[in-house]
C-alpha positions in Angstrom: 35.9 -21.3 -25.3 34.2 -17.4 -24.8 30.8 -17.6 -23.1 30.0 -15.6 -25.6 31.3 -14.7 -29.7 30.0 -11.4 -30.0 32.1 -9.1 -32.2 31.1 -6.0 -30.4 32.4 -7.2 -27.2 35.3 -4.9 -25.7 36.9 -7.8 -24.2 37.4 -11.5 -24.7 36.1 -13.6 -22.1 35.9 -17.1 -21.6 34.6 -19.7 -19.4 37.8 -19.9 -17.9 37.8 -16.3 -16.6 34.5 -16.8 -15.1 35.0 -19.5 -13.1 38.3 -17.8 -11.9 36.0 -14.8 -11.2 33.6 -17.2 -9.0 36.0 -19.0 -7.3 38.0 -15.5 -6.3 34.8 -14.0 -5.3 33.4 -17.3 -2.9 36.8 -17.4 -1.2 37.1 -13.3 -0.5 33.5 -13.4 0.0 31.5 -16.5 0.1 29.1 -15.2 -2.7 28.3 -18.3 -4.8 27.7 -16.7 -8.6 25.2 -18.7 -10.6 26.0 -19.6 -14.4 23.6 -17.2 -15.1 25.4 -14.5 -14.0 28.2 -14.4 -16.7 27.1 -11.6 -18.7 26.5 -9.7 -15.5 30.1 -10.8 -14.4 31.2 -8.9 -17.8 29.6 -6.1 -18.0 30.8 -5.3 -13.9 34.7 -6.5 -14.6 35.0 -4.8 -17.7 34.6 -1.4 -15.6 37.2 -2.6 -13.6 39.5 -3.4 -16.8 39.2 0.1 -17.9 39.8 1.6 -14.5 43.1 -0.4 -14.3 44.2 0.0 -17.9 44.1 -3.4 -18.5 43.5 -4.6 -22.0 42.1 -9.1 -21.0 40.4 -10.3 -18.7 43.2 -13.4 -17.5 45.9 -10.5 -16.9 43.6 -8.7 -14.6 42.8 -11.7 -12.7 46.8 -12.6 -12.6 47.5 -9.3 -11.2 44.7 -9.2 -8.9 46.1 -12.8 -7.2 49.8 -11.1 -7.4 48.6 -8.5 -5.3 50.1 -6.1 -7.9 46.7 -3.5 -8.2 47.1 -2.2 -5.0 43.6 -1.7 -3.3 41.7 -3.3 -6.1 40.7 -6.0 -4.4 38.0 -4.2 -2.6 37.1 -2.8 -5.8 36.6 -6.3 -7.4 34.2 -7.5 -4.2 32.5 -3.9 -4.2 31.9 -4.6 -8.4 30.3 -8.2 -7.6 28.5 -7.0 -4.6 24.6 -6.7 -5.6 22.6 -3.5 -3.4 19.0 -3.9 -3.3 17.4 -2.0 -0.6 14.8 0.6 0.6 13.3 2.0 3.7 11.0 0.0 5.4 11.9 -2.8 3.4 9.3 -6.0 4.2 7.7 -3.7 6.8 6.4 -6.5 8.8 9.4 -7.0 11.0 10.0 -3.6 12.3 7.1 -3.7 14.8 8.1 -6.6 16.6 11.3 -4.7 16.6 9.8 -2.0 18.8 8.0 -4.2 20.9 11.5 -5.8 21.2 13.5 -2.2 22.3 10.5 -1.5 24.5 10.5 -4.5 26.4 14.4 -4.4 27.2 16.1 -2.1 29.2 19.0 0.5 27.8 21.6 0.3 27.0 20.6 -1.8 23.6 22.5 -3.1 21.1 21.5 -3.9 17.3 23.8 -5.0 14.3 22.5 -4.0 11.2 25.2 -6.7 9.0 24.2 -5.8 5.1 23.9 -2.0 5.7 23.8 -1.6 1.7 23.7 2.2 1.2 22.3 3.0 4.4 18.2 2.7 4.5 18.3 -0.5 6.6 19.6 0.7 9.2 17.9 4.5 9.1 14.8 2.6 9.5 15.8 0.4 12.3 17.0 3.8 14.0 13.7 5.5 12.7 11.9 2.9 15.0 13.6 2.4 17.8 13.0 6.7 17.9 9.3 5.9 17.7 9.5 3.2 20.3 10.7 5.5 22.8 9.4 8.9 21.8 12.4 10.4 21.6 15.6 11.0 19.0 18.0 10.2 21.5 17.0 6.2 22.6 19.3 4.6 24.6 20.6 2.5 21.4 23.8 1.5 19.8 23.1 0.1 15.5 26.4 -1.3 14.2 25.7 -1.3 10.6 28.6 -3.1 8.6 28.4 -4.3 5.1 31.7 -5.3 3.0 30.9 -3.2 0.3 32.9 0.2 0.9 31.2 2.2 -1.5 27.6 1.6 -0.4 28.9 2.2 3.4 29.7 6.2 2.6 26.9 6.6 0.8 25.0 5.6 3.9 27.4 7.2 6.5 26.7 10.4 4.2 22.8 10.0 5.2 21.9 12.1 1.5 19.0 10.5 -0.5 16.7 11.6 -3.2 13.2 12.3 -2.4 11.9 9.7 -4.2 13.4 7.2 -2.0 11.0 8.2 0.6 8.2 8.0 -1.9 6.2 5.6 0.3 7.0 7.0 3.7 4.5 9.2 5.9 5.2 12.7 5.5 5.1 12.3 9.5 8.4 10.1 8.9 9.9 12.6 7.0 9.0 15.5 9.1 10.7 14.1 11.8 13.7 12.6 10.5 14.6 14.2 7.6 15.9 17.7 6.7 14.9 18.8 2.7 17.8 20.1 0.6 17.5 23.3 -0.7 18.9 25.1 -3.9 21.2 23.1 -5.3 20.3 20.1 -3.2 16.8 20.4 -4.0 15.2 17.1 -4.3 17.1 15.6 -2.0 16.6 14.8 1.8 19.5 14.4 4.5 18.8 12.2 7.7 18.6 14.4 10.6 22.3 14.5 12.8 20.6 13.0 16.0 19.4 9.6 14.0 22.9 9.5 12.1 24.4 10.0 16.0 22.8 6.5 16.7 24.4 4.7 13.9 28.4 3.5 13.6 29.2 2.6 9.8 32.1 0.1 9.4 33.5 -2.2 6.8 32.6 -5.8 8.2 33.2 -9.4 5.7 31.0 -12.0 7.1 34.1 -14.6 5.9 36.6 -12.9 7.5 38.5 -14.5 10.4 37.6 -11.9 13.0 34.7 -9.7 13.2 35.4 -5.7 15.1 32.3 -6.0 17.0 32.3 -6.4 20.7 29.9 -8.3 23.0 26.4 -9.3 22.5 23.7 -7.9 20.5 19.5 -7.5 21.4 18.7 -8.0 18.0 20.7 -8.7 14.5 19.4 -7.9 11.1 20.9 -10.2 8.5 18.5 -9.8 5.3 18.6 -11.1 2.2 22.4 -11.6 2.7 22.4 -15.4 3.3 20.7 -16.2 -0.5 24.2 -15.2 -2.0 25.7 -18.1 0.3 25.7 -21.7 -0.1 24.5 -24.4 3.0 27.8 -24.3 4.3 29.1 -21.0 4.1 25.3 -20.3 5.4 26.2 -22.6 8.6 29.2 -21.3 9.2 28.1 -17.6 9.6 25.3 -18.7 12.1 27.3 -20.5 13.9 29.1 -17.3 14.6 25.7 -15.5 15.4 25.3 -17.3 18.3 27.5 -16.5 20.8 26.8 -12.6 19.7 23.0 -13.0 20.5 22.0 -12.5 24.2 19.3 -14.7 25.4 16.4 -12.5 24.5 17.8 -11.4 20.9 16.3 -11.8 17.3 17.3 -12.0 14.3 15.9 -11.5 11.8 16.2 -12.9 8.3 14.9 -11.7 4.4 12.0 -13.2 3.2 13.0 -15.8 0.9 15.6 -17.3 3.6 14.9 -20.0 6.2 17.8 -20.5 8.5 16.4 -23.5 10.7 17.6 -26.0 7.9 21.0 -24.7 8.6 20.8 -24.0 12.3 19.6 -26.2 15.1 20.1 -23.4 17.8 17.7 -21.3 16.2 13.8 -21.2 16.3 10.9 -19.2 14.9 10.0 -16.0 16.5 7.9 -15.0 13.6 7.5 -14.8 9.9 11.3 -14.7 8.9 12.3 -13.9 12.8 14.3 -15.9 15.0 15.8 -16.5 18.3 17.8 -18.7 20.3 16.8 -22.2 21.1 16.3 -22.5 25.0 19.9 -22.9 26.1 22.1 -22.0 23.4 23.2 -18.6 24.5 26.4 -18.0 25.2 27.5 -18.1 28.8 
């Protein structure tokens, strides 16, 4: 049965397919896909049937599970992984993140873990500068996201103005440097806020994590909606132990983690932190 009998469609593909497509991208990821996402399924496969020369949608998914495309499995999770971010994005939680890295004492740790293309955790670095006056904080962001492509873009640090359409032209005084000539209309971040920032590949299903100790505060955003209850559990579970006892962590706005975690507690709107107790030791 094809989801869909269009004649105009480049390739055949059934209902078959797509359920192999979910059930490849909840165990390499833990994304649950929704039934409503076939046509979008489609449209970002198909690029990677063309890329491969591949001619059906069943022998890409055969060769992907033989392990015969070489690095395409990254390319398959980068294709299904969906990127929606901006600076400053729900602007509410970055002042209690200053109060936060003003209250502590250096050196301070903060893991930025859906880094998208970069603008999460620019801002993050963009306030803890503001907090203490100064482009070189004594501050350490981790920003990982399992998306490789989105990861150089951010590492890279080069944006069109218009993504800065709603930030003060103080902001982008200070921490941006305009392109000129060819690269007019674009903006780099300046070297000293890119200096604060480590981009690394990171999959929050993977056995092991590259991160090392504990962290002040943890953005995890509008990651956890593309998870179901357990997968959700699981992952906060690991939090935990990587929170010190002060830490926060803070969550997007349509996600509420106390249903799946009894060692957390509200902070503030969509900002958590331990439960008295549950740090690690």
């Amino acid at each position: 049965m094809t989801i869909k009998a269009e004649s105009n469609k480049e390739f055949n593909f059934t209902k078959s397919d797509f359920e192999r497509v979910r059930t490849l991208i909840y165990q390499r990821a833990g994304i649950s896909l929704a039934e409503s996402k076939q046509e979008m399924v489609y449209s970002r496969i198909a690029r990677r049937l063309r890329a491969t020369g591949l001619t059906s949608f069943s022998t890409y998914l055969n060769e992907l599970e033989a392990g015969h495309l070489g690095e395409e499995w990254e390319a398959f999770v980068n294709a299904l992984t969906t990127n929606l971010t901006s600076f400053f994005r729900e602007a509410h939680h970055f002042p209690l993140l200053a109060d936060q890295v003003r209250a502590l004492k250096g050196p301070i740790t903060i893991w930025c873990s859906a880094a998208s293309t970069g603008e999460e955790p620019y801002s993050i670095a963009m306030t803890v500068c503001e907090a203490f006056n100064s482009l070189t904080p004594p501050v350490q962001i981790i920003a990982t996201d399992i998306d490789t492509n989105v990861l150089a873009a951010g590492e890279r640090g080069v944006y069109g103005m218009d993504r800065l359409d709603k930030m003060s032209a103080e902001r982008m005084k200070r921490f941006f440097l305009r392109g000129k000539g060819a690269q007019d209309g674009m903006v780099r971040v300046r070297p000293e806020l890119r200096q604060l920032i480590t981009f690394k590949p990171l999959n929050l299903l993977a056995d092991n994590w590259p991160l090392q100790g504990q962290f002040d505060v943890i953005f995890c955003r509008n990651v956890m909606i593309y998870f179901d209850k357990a997968t959700q559990r699981k992952i906060l579970a690991r939090f935990v132990p990587l929170m010190k006892p002060q830490a926060l962590l803070f969550a997007g706005h349509s996600e509420n983690f106390l249903y799946v975690s009894d060692a957390l507690k509200l902070r503030g709107k969509t900002v958590y932190e331990l439960e008295t107790g549950r740090a690690a030791k």
